[in-house]
N, C-alpha and C positions, 0 to 999 in steps of 0.2 A: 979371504977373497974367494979360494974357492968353495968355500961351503958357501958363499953368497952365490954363486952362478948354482950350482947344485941347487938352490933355494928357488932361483926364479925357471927357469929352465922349465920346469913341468906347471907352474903356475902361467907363464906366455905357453903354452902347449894347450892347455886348457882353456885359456881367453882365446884363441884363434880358432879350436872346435867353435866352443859358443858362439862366437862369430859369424862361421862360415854356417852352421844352424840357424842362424837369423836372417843371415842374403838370402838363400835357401828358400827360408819357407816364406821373405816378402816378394822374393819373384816368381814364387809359384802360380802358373793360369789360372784363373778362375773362370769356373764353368758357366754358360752362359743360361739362367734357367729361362725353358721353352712353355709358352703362352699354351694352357689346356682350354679349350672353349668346353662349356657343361654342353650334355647330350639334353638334346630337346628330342622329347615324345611327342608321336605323330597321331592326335586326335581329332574327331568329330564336333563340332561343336551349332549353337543353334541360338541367334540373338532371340533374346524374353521378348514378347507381345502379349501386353494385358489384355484380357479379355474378359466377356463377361458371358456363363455358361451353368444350366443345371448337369452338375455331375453326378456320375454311376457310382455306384460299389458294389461290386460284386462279390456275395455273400454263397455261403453254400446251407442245403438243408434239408430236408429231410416229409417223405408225406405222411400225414396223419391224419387225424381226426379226435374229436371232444366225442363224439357220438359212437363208441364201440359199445356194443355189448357178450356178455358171454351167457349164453342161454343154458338155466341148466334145468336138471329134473327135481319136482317137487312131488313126487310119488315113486315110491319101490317098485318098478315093472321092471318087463322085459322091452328091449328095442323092436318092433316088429317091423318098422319101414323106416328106409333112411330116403327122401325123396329128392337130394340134392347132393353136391357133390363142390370140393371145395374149387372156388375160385368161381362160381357162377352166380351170378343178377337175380335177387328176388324181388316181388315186391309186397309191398306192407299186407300183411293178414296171410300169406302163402303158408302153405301147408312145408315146413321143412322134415319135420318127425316124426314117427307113428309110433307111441307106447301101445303096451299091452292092454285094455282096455279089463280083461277079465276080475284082477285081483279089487280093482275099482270100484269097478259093477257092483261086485258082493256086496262090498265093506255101505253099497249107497244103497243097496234093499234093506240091507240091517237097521240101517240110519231110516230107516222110514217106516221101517215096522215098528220102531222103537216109537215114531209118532204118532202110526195109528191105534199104538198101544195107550199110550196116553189120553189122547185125542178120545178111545173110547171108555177111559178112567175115568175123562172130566164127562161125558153123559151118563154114566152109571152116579156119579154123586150129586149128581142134578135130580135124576130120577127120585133118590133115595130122601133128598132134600124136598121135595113135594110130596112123600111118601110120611117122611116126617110130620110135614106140616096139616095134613090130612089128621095122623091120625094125635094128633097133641091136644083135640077139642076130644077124642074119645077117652085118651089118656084123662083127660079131667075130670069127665062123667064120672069112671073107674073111680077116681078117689073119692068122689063127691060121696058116691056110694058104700064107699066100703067105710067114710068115715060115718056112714048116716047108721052101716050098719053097727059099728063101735059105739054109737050112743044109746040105740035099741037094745045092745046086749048088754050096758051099765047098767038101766033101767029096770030089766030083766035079773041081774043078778042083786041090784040092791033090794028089790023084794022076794029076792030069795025064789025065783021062778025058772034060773040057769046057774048052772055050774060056774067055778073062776077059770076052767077051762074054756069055755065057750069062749068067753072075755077075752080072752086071751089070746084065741084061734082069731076073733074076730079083726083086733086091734095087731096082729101080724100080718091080716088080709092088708089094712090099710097100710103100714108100713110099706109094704111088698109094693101098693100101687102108687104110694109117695115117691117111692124110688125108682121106679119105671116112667113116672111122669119129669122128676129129674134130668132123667137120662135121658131120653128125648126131647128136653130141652136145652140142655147142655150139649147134642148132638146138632139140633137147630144153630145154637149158638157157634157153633167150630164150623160151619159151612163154609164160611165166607175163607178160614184158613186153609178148609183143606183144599178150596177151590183156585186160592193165591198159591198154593204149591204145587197143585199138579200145571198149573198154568207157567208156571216158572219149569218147569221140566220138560215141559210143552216146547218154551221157546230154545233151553240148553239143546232138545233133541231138536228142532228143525235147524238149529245153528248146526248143529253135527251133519246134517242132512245137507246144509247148505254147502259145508266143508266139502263134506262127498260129491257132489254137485261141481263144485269147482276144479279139486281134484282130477272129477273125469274129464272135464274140458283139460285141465292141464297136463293130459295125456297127449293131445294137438300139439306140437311144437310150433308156432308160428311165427313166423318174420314181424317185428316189433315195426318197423320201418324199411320203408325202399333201401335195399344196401347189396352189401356182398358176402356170400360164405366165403371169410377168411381161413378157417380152420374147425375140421370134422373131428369129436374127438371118440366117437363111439362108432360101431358097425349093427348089421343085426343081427339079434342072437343076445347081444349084451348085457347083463342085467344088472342097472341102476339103482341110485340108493336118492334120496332127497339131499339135492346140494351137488349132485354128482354134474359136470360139465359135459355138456353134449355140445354145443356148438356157437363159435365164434362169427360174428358180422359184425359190418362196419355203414354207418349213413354213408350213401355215396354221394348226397348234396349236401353234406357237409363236412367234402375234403379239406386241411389246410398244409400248409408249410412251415414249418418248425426250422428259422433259419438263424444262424448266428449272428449279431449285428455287430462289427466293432467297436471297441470302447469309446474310440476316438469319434464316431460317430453320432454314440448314443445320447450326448446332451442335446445335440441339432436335434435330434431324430423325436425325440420326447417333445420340443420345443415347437418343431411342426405339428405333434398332435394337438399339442395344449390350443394350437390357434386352428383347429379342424382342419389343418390343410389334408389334401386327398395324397397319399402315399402312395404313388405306384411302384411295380416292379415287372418284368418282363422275365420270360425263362423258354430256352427250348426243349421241349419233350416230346418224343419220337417222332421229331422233324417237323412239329407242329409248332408254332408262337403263343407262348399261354399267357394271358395279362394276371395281374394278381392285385391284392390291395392289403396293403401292414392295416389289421383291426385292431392289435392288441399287444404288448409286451409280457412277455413273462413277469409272473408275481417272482420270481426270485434270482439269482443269480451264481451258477453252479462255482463252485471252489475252485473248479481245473480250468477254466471259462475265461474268455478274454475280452467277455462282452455279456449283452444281456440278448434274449432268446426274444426271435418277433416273431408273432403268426399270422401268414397272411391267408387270405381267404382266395382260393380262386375262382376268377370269375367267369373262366373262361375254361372248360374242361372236356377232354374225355370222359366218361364213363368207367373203364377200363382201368383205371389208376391204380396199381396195388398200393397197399401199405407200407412203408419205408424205403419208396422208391428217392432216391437220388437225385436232388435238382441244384442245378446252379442259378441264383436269379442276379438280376440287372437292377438293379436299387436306386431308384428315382430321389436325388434329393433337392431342395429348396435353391432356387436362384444364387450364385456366386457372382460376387464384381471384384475383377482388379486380381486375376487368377492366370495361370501359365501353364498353357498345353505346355508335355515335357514325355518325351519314350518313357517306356517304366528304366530304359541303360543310364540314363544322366543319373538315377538315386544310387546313393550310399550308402549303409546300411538302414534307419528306419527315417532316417528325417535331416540328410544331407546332400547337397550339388556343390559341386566345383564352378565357380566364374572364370574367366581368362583374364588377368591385368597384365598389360605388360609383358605378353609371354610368359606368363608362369600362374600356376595356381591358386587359386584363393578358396576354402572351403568355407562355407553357408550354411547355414540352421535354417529348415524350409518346415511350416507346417502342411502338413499331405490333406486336402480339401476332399480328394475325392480322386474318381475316375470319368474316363468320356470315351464314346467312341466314334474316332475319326472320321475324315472324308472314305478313309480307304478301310474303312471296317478294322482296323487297327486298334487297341485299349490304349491307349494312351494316360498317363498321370496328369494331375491338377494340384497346382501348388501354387503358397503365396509366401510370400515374406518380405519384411522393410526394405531387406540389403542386396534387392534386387530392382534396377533400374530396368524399364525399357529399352530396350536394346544393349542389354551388355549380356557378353559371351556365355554362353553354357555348355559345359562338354556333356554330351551324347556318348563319350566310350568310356568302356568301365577298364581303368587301369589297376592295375596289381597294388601298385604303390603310391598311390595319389597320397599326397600329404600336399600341406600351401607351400608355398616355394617354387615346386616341382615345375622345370621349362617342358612348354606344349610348346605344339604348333599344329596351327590348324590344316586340316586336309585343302588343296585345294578344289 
């Protein structure tokens, strides 16, 4: 009995902890949890209206021109006069640089003495060729004779009336005139060569003569075309070689623009020439409105490039334009319907807006059509897309953290 009370004793000890652990912990308060309202962002926003508009692009570029040239020397002188000075206006045939005329000079007397040397070659063979021909009937006689005299002297010596000497002296005479008659007829015969070759020497030296002749003119340095000295590369005093660079110009009527067109653009852009539509562009340069017209795309398309190269012509100019001056122009393109003025703030990184549903975000896939500029001389974007209705919200402010979900509220 009492090892039974010893038994239960610390087993009810243990059931009434247990116990009073479960009153405990089921009338413990429960905490009442407190309603968190999400923070709404306070943005800008601006109901879609379709519209129909030709949009800008503003491209950037750069002046040039197809028509440079670099003038150089085509004879070893020295510089004697430089008559211009870089960055000034010539126009076509202008005297821009005076070589040395002297070293010239020489080389173009030589060249001509060489053809009155010829020149009086071919009348000394003329002479000698009517000299010939004179005397080819006397040459004849000669033989005729000297053969008549070989027959007199066989006759003579067959009856024993002359020596076999005589004979002999005689028929060397004829010999002697056979071969002189020869020769001046074989000399008659070679005229006509020797007259085709000095005549061929003839024309080598006046081409030589001609050379020299150009040469001294290419001593004038002259402006190819109405343009500008771009750049002097000689002084005077200098002394040139053939091939050596003396001086850069540039046509000044035929400036263009070398300007980058975006990618995104360039199928329109090509599509517009394919139907000859007229491209324009506008641009300011030194506070002046320059009109311009795309004539041509680049033949090719550079590796670092994010587009293809347009060059437009301007139509409307200064004079005064340097080379590689700086332009930004205003890019005319083709009629848009069903398109949405938007600040350039509503875009998202290259081709996303935010709608308003419901107080909260919804992000959108927009293609970028183009640009415009406002009532208020302001660039505004042009954009289109399905999942934009007429009149539904667009935020205008660029938040940090815009994801879809996100609670806006509109300014009032």
């Amino acid at each position: 009995m009492v090892k039974l009370k010893k038994f239960l004793l610390p087993v009810l000890i243990l059931g009434l902890t247990i116990l009073i652990v479960v009153v405990l912990v089921a009338t413990k308060p429960k905490a009442t949890p407190k309603d968190t309202q999400q923070k709404a962002w306070l943005v800008n926003a601006i109901a879609a209206q379709m519209t129909t508009v030709s949009p800008q692009v503003t491209v950037y570029g750069r002046i040039e021109t197809p028509r440079d040239a670099t003038l150089k020397a085509a004879v070893e002188a020295d510089v004697e006069q430089v008559l211009v000075l870089e960055g000034e206006t010539v126009t076509q045939g202008e005297l821009l640089l005076q070589l040395d005329k002297t070293d010239v000079e020489l080389v173009k007397q030589q060249r001509q003495a060489d053809v009155d040397e010829i020149i009086a070659s071919i009348a000394n063979e003329n002479v000698r060729y009517q000299r010939d021909l004179a005397l080819l009937e006397n040459q004849k006689q000669l033989v005729n004779l000297a053969d008549k005299a070989v027959q007199r002297t066989k006759k003579l010596e067959q009856n024993k009336l002359t020596s076999q000497a005589a004979l002999d002296e005689s028929s060397a005479a004829y010999q002697q005139q056979e071969l002189a008659l020869k020769q001046l007829q074989n000399d008659i015969a070679e005229h006509p060569s020797r007259i085709a070759q000095l005549e061929a020497s003839k024309k080598r030296a006046e081409a030589l003569l001609k050379q020299s002749e150009v040469n001294l003119e290419r001593t004038d340095i002259r402006a190819p075309f109405p343009s500008r000295v771009a750049k002097l590369n000689v002084a005077v005093g200098d002394r040139v070689r053939p091939g050596d660079s003396l001086i850069n110009v540039y046509d000044l009527n035929n400036l263009e623009v070398r300007a980058q067109i975006p990618g995104r653009y360039s199928q329109q852009i090509r599509q517009m020439m394919q139907r000859h539509q007229l491209i324009q562009a506008t641009a300011m340069i030194d506070d002046e409105l320059v009109k311009l017209e795309l004539k041509r795309l680049s033949g090719e398309v550079r590796l670092d490039s994010g587009g293809i190269d347009g060059l437009f012509r301007l139509v409307n100019h200064p004079n005064n334009l340097p080379l590689g001056t700086f332009v930004e122009l205003q890019l005319q393109l083709s009629e848009q319907h069903n398109v949405i003025e938007l600040p350039f703030s509503a875009l998202y990184g290259l081709d996303r807006v935010y709608l308003i549903e419901d107080g909260h975000l919804k992000a959108v896939t927009i293609e970028r059509v183009g640009e415009v500029v406002g009532k208020d001389n302001q660039h505004r974007l042009l954009i289109r897309s399905d999942e934009i209705a007429s009149g539904d919200l667009i935020v205008t402010t660029q938040l940090p953290n815009a994801i879809t979900g996100l609670a806006v509220e509109t300014k009032l």
